[in-house]
Backbone as a printed PyTorch tensor [residue, N CA C, xyz], in Angstrom:
tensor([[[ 69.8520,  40.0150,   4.9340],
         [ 70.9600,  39.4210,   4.2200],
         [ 70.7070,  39.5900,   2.7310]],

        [[ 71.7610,  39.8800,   2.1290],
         [ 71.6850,  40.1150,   0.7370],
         [ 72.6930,  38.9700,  -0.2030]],

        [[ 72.1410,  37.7630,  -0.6420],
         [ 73.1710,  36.7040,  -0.9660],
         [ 72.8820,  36.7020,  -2.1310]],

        [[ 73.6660,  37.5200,  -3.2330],
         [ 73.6840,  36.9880,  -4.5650],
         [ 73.3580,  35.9070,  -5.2050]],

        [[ 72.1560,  35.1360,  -5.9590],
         [ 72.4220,  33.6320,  -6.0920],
         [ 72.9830,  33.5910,  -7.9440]],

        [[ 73.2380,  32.3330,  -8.0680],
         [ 73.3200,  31.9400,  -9.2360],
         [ 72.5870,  30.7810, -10.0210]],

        [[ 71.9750,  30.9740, -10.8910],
         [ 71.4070,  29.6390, -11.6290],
         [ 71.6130,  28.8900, -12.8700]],

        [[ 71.2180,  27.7280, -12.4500],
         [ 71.8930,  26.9780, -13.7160],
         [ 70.7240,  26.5400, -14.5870]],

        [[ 70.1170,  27.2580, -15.2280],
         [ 68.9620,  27.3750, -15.6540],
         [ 68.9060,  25.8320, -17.0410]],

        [[ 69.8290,  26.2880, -17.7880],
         [ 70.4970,  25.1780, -18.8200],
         [ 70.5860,  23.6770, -18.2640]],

        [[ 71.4860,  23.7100, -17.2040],
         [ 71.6070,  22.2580, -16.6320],
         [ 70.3460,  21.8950, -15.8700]],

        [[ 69.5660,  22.3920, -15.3210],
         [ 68.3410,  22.0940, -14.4110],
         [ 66.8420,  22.9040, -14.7120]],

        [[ 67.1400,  22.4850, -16.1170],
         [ 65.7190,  23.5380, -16.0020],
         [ 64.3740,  23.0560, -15.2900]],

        [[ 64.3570,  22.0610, -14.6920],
         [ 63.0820,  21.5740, -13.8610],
         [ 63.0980,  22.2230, -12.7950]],

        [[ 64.1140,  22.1810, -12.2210],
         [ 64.6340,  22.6610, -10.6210],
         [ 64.5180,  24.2120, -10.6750]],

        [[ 65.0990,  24.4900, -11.4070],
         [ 65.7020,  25.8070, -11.5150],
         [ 64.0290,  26.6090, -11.8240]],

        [[ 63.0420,  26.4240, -12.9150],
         [ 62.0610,  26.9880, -13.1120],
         [ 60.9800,  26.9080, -12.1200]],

        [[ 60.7660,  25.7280, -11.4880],
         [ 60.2430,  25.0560,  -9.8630],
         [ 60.6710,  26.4480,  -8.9410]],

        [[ 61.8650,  26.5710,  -8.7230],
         [ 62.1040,  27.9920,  -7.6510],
         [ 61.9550,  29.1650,  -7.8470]],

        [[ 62.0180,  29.4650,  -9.0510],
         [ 62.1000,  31.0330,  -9.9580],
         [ 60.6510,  30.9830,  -9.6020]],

        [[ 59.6260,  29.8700,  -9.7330],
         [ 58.0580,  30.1080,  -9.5080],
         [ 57.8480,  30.6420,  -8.2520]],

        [[ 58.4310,  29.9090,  -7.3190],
         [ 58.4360,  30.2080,  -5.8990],
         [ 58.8840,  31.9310,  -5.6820]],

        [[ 59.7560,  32.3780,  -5.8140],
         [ 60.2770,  33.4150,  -6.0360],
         [ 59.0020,  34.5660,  -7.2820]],

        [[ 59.0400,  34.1780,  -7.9890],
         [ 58.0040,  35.0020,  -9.2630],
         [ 56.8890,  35.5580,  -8.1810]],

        [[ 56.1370,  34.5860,  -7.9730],
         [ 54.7120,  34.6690,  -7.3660],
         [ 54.8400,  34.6220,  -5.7910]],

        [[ 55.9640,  35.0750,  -4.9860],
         [ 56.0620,  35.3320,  -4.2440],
         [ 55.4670,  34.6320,  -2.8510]],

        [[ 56.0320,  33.3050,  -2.9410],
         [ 55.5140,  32.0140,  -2.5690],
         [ 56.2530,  31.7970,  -1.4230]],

        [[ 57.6230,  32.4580,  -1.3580],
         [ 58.4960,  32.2600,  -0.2700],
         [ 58.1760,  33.4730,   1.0120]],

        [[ 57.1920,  34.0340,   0.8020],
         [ 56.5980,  34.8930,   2.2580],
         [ 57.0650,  34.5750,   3.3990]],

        [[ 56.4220,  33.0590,   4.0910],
         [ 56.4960,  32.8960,   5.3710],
         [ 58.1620,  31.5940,   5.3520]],

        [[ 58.9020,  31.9470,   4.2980],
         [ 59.7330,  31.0110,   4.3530],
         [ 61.1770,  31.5270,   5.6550]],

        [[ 61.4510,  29.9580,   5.5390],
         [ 62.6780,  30.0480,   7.0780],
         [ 63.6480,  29.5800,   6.9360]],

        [[ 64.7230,  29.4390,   7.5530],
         [ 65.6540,  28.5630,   7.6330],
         [ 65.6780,  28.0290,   9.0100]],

        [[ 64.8940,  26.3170,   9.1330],
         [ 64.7720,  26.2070,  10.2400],
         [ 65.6570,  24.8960,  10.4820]],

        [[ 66.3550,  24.1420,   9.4930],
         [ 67.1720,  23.4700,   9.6020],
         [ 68.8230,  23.6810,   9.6150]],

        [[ 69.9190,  22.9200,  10.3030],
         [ 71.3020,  23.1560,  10.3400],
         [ 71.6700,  21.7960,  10.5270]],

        [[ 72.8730,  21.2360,   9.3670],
         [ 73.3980,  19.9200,   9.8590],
         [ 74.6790,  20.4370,  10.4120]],

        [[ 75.2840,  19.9370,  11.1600],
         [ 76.8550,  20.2710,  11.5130],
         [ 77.8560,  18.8740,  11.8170]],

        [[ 78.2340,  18.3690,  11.6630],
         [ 78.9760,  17.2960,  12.4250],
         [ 78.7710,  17.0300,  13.9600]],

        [[ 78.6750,  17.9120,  14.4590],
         [ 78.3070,  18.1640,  16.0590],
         [ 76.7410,  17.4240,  16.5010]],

        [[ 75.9900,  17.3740,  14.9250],
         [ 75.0230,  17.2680,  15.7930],
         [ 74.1710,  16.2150,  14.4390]],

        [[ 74.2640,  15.1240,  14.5180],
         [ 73.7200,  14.2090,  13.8310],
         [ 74.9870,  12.6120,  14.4010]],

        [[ 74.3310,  12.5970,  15.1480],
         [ 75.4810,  11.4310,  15.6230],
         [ 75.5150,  10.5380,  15.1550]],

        [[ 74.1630,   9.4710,  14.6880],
         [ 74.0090,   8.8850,  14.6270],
         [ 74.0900,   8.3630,  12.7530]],

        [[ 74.4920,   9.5140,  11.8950],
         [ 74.5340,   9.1670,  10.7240],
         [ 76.1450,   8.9990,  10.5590]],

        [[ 76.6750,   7.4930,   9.5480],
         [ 77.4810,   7.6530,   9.2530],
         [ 78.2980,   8.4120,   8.4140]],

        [[ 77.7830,   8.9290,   7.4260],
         [ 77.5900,   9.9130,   6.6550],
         [ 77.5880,  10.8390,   7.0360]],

        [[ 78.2700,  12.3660,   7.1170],
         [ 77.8190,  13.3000,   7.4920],
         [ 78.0530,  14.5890,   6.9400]],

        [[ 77.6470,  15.6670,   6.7920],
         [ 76.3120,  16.4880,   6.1130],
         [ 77.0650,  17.8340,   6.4650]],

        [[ 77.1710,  18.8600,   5.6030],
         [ 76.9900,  20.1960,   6.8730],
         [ 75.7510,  21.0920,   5.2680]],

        [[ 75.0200,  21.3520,   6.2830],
         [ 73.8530,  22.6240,   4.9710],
         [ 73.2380,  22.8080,   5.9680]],

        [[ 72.7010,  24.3410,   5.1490],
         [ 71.3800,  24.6040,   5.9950],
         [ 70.0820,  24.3940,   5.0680]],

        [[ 68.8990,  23.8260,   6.1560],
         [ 68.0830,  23.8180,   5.1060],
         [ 67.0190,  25.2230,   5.2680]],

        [[ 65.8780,  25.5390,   4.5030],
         [ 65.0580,  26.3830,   4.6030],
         [ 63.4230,  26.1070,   3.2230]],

        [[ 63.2180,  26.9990,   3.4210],
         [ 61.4140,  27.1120,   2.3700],
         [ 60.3700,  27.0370,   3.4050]],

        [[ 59.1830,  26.4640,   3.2410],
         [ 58.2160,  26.6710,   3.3700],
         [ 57.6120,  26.0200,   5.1800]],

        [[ 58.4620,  24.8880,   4.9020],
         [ 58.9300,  24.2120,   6.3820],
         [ 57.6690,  22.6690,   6.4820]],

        [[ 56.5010,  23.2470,   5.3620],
         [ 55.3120,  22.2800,   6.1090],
         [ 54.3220,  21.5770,   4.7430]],

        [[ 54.5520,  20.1050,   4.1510],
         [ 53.8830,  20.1130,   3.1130],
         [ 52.5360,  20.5480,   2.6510]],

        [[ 51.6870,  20.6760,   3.7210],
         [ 50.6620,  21.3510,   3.5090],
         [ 50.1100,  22.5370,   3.3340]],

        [[ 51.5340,  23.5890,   3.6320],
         [ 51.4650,  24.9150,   3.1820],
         [ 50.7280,  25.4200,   2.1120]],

        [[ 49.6670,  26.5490,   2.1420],
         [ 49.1580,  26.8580,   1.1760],
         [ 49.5990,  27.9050,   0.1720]],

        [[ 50.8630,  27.8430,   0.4330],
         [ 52.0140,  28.1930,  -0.9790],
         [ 52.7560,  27.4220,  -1.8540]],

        [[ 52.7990,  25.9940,  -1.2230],
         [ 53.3380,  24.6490,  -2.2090],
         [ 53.1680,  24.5030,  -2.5610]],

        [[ 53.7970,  24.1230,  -4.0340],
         [ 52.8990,  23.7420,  -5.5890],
         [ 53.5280,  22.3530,  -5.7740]],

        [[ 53.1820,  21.7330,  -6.9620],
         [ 52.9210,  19.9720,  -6.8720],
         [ 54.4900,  19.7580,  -7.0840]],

        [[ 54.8240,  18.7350,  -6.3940],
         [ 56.0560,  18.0430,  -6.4570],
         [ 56.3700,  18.0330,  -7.8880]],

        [[ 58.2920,  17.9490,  -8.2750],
         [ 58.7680,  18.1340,  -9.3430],
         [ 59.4960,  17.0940,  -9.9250]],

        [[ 59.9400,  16.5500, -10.8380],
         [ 60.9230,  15.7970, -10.9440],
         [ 62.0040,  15.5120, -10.9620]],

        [[ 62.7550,  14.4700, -10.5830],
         [ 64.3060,  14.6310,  -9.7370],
         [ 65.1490,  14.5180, -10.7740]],

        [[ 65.9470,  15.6160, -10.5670],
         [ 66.9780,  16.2110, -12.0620],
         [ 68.5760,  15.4340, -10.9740]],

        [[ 69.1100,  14.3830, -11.9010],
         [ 70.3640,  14.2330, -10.7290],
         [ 71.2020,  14.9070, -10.8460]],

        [[ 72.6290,  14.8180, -10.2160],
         [ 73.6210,  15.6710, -10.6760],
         [ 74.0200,  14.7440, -11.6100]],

        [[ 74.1880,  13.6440, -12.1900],
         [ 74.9440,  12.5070, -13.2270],
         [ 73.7540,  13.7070, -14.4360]],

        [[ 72.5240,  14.1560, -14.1440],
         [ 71.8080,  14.5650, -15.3760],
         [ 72.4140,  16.3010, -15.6440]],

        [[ 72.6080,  16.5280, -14.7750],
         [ 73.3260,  17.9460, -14.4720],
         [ 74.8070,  18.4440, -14.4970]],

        [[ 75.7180,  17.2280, -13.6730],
         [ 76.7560,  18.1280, -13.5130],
         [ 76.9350,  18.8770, -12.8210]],

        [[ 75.8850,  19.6150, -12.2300],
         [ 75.8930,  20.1900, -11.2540],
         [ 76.3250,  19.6380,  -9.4350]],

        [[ 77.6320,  19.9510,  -9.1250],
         [ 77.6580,  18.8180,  -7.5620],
         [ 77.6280,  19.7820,  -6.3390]],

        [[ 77.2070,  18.7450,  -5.7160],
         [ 77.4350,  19.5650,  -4.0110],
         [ 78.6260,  19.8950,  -3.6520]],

        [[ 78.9330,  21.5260,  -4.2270],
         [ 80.2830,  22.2420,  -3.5390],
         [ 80.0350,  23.3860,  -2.5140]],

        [[ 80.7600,  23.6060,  -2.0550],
         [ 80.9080,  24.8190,  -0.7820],
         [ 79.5540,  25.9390,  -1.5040]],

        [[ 78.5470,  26.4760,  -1.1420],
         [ 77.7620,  27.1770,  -1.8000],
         [ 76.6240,  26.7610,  -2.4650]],

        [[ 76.7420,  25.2500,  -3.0900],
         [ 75.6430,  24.8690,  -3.5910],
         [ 74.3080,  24.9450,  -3.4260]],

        [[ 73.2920,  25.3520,  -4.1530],
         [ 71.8710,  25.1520,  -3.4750],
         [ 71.3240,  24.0560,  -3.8950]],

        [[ 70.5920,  23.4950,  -3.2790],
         [ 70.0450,  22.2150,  -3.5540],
         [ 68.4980,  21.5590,  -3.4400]],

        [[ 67.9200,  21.1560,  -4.1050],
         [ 66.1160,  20.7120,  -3.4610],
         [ 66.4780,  19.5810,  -2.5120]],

        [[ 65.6960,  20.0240,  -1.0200],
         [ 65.3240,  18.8540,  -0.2750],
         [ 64.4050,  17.5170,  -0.6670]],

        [[ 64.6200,  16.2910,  -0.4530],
         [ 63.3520,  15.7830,  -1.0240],
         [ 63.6710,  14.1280,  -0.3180]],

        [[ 62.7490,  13.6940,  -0.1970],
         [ 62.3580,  12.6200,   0.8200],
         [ 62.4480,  11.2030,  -0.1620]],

        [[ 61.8020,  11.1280,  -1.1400],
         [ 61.7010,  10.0150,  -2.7440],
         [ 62.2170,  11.0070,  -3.6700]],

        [[ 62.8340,  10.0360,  -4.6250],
         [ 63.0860,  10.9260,  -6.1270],
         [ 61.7320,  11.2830,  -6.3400]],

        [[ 61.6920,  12.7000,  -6.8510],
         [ 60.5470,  12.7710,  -7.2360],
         [ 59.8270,  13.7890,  -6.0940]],

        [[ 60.1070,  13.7930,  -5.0810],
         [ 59.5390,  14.6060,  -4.2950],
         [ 59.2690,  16.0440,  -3.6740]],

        [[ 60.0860,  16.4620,  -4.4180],
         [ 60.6010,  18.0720,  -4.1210],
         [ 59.7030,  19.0110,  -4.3940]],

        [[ 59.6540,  20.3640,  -3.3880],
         [ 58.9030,  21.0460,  -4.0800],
         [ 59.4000,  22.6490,  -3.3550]],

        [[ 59.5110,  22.5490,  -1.8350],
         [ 59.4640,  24.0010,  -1.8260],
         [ 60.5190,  23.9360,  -0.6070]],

        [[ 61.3410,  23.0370,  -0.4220],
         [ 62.1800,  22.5120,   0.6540],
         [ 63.6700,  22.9340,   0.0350]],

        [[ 64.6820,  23.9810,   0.3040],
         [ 65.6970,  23.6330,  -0.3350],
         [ 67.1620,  23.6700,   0.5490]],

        [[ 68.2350,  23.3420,   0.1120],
         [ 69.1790,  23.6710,   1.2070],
         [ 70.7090,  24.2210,   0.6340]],

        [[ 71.4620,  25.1180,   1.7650],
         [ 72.4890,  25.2840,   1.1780],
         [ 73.9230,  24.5140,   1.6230]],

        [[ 74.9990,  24.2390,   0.7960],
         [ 75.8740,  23.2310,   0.7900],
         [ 77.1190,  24.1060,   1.9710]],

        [[ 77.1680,  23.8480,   2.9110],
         [ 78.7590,  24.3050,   3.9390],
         [ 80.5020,  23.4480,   3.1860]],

        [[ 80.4650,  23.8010,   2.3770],
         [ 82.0460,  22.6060,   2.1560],
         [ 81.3180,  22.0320,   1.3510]],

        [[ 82.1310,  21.1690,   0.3730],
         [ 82.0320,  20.2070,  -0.2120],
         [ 80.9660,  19.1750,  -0.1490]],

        [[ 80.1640,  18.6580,  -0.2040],
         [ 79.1540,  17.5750,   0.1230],
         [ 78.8310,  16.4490,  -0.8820]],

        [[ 80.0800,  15.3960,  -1.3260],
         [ 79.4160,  14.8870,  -2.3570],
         [ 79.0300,  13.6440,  -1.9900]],

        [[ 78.7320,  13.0410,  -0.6540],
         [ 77.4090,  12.3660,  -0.2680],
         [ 76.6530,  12.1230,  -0.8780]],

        [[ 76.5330,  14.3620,  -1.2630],
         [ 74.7970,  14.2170,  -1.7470],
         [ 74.6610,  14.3400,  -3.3990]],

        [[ 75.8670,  13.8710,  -3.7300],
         [ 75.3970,  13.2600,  -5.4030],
         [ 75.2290,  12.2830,  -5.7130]],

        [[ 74.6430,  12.1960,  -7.0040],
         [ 74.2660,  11.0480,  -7.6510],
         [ 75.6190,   9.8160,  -7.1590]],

        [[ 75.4290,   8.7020,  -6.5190],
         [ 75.9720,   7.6400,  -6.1400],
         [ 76.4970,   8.1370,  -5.0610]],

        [[ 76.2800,   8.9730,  -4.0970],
         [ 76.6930,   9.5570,  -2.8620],
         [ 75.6560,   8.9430,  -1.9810]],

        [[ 75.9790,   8.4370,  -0.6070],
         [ 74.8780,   7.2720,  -0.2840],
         [ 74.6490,   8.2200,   1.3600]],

        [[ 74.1850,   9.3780,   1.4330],
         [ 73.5870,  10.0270,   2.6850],
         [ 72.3320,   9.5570,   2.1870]],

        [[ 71.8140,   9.7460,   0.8670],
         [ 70.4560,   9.3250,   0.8610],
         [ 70.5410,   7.5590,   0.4750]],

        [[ 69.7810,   6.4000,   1.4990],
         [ 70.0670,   5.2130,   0.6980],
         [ 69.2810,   4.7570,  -0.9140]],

        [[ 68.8000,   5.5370,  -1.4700],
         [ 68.6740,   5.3490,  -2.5420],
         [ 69.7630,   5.6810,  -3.5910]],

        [[ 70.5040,   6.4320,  -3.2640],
         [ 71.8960,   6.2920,  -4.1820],
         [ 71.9610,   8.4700,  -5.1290]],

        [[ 70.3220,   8.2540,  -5.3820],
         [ 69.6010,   8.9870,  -6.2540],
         [ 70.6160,  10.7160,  -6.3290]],

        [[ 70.6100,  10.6770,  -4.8890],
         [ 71.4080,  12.2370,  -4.6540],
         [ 70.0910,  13.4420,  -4.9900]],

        [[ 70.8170,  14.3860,  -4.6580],
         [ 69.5100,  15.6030,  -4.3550],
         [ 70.1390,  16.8090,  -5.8620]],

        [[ 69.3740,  17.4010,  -5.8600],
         [ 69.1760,  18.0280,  -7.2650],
         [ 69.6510,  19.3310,  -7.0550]],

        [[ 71.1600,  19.6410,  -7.2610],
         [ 71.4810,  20.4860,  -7.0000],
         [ 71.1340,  21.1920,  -8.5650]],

        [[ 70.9150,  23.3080,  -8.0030],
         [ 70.2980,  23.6550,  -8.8600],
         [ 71.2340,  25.4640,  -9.5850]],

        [[ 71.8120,  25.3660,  -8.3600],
         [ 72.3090,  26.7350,  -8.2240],
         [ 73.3260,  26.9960,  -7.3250]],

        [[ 73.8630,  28.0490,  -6.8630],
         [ 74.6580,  28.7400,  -6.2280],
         [ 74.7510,  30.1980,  -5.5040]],

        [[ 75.5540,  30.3960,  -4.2200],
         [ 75.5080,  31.6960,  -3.6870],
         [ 76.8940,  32.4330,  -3.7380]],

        [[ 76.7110,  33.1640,  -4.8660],
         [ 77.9780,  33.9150,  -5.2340],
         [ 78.7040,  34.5590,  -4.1780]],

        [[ 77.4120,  35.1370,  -3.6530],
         [ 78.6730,  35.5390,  -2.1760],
         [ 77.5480,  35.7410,  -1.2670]],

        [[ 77.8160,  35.9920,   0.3250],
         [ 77.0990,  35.9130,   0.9760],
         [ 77.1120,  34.2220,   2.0280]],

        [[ 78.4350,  33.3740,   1.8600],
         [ 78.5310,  32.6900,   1.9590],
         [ 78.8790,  32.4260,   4.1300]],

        [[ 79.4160,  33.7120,   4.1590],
         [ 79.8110,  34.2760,   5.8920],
         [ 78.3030,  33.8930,   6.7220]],

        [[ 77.3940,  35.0180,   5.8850],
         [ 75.7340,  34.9570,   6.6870],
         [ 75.3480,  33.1530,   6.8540]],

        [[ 75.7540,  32.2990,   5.5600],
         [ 75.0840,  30.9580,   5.2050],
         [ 75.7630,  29.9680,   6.3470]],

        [[ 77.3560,  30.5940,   6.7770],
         [ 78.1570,  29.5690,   7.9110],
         [ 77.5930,  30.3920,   9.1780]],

        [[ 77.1520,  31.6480,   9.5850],
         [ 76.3530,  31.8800,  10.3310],
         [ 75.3590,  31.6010,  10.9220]],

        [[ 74.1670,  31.6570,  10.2540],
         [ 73.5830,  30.7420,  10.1800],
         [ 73.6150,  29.5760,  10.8440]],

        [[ 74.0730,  28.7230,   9.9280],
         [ 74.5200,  27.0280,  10.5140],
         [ 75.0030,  27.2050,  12.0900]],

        [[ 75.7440,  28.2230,  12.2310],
         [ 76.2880,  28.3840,  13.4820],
         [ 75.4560,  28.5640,  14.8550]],

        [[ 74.4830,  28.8610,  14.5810],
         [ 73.6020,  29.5270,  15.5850],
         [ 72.6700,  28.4510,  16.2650]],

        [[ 71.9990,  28.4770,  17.3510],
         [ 71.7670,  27.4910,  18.5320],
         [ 70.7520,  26.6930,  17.5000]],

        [[ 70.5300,  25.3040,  18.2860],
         [ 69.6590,  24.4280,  17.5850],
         [ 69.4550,  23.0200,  18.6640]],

        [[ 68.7790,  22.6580,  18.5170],
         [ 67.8910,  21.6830,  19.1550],
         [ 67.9470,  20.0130,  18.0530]],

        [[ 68.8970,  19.7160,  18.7120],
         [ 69.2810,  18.2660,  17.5170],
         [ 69.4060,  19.1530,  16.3960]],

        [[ 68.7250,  19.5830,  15.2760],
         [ 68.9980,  20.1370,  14.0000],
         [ 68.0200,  20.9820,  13.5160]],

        [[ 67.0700,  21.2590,  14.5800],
         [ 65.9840,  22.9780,  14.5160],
         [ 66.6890,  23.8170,  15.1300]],

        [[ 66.9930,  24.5490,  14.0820],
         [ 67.1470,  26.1450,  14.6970],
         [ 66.6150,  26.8650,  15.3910]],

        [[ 67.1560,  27.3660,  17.1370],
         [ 66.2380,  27.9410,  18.1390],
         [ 66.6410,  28.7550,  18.4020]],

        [[ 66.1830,  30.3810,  17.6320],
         [ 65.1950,  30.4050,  16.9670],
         [ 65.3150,  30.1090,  15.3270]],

        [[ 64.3890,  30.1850,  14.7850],
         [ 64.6040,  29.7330,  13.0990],
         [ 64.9510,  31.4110,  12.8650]],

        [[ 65.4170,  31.4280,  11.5100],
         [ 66.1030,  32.2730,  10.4490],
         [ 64.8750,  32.8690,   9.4240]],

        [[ 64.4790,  33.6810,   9.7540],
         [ 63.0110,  34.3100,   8.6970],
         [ 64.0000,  34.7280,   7.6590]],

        [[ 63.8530,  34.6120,   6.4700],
         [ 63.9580,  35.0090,   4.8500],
         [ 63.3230,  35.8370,   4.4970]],

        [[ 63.8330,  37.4420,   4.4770],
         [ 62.5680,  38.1950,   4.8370],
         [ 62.4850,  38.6080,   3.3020]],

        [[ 63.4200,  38.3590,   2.0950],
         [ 63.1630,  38.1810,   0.7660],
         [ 64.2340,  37.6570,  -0.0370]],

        [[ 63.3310,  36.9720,  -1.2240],
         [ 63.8890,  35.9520,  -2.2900],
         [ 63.5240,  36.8910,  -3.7910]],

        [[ 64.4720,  37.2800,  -4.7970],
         [ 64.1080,  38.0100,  -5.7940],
         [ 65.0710,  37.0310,  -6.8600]],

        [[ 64.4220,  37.3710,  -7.9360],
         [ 65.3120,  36.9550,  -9.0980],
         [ 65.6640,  37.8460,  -9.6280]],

        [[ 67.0230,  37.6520, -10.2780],
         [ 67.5010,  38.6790, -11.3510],
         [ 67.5210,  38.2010, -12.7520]],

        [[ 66.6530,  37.0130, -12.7790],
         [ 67.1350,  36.4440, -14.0330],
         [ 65.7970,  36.8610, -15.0020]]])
C-alpha cells in the first residue's frame, strides 16, 4: 500500500517529530495493524469509534522510545476527521509508538470528547491524503472482538518531509 501521509508539523510538533523518529531510524520494521474498531464490534462502549489502530503492538518492544507528551486537539486544532492519524495512548502523557487511523468523523476523540473518560482526547497529528479505500479495507477484514485475524504487516513507513 502506498498512502500518501500529511503532517502537521507546526500544530504538533511533539507528535509529529515523535513519528518522523520512528520512521527516520527505521523503528517501524516489525510494525502492524493489528487493531479495527467498527460499530459491529465493541458492544459494550457507549461511545463508539471506527479506526484502525497499528505500530509496534508491545510496550516492551525494543524499538520504543520514551513516552511523549500529550499535545490536545484544543492545543492543536487538529480534530478527528475521516483520515486523521492519531497517537494511541492509555494516560495523557503516554504515547509512544501506538498510532491509529480515523474511519469518518470521530470527535469522541477530541479534546472534551468523552470515549476516553478523562476528557483529555488523543493527539491527533496528521493525515492520509489518499489511500483512504486500503485504510476502510483494512478495518474491513476478519477480527476477533477487535484483533485483526490475520494482522496487516506495514511493510514500509517513509517520510517526505
Amino acid at each position: 500500500m502506498r498512502s500518501p501521509l500529511s503532517f502537521s508539523q507546526e500544530q504538533a510538533p511533539v507528535t509529529v517529530d515523535n513519528f518522523l523518529r520512528y520512521v527516520d531510524e527505521d523503528r517501524f520494521t516489525d510494525a502492524v495493524f493489528y487493531r479495527t474498531v467498527r460499530a459491529d464490534n465493541q458492544p459494550n462502549n457507549k461511545i463508539k469509534i471506527e479506526v484502525i489502530q497499528g505500530g509496534l503492538k508491545a510496550d516492551d518492544h525494543p524499538q520504543v522510545l520514551a513516552l511523549i507528551p500529550h499535545e490536545t486537539t484544543a492545543q492543536t486544532g487538529i480534530l478527528h476527521t475521516d483520515g486523521t492519524i492519531s497517537m494511541a495512548r492509555n494516560e495523557p502523557g503516554t504515547a509512544s509508538s501506538e498510532f491509529f487511523i480515523c474511519i469518518g468523523d470521530q470527535p469522541a476523540l477530541d479534546f472534551g470528547g468523552m470515549r476516553n473518560p478523562d476528557g483529555q482526547g488523543f493527539a491527533a497529528f496528521g493525515r492520509v491524503i489518499s489511500g483512504m479505500d486500503v485504510v476502510r479495507k483494512i478495518q474491513s477484514q476478519p477480527a476477533i472482538e477487535q484483533t485483526l485475524t490475520p494482522e496487516v504487516r506495514i511493510l514500509k513507513i517513509s517520510s517526505l518531509i
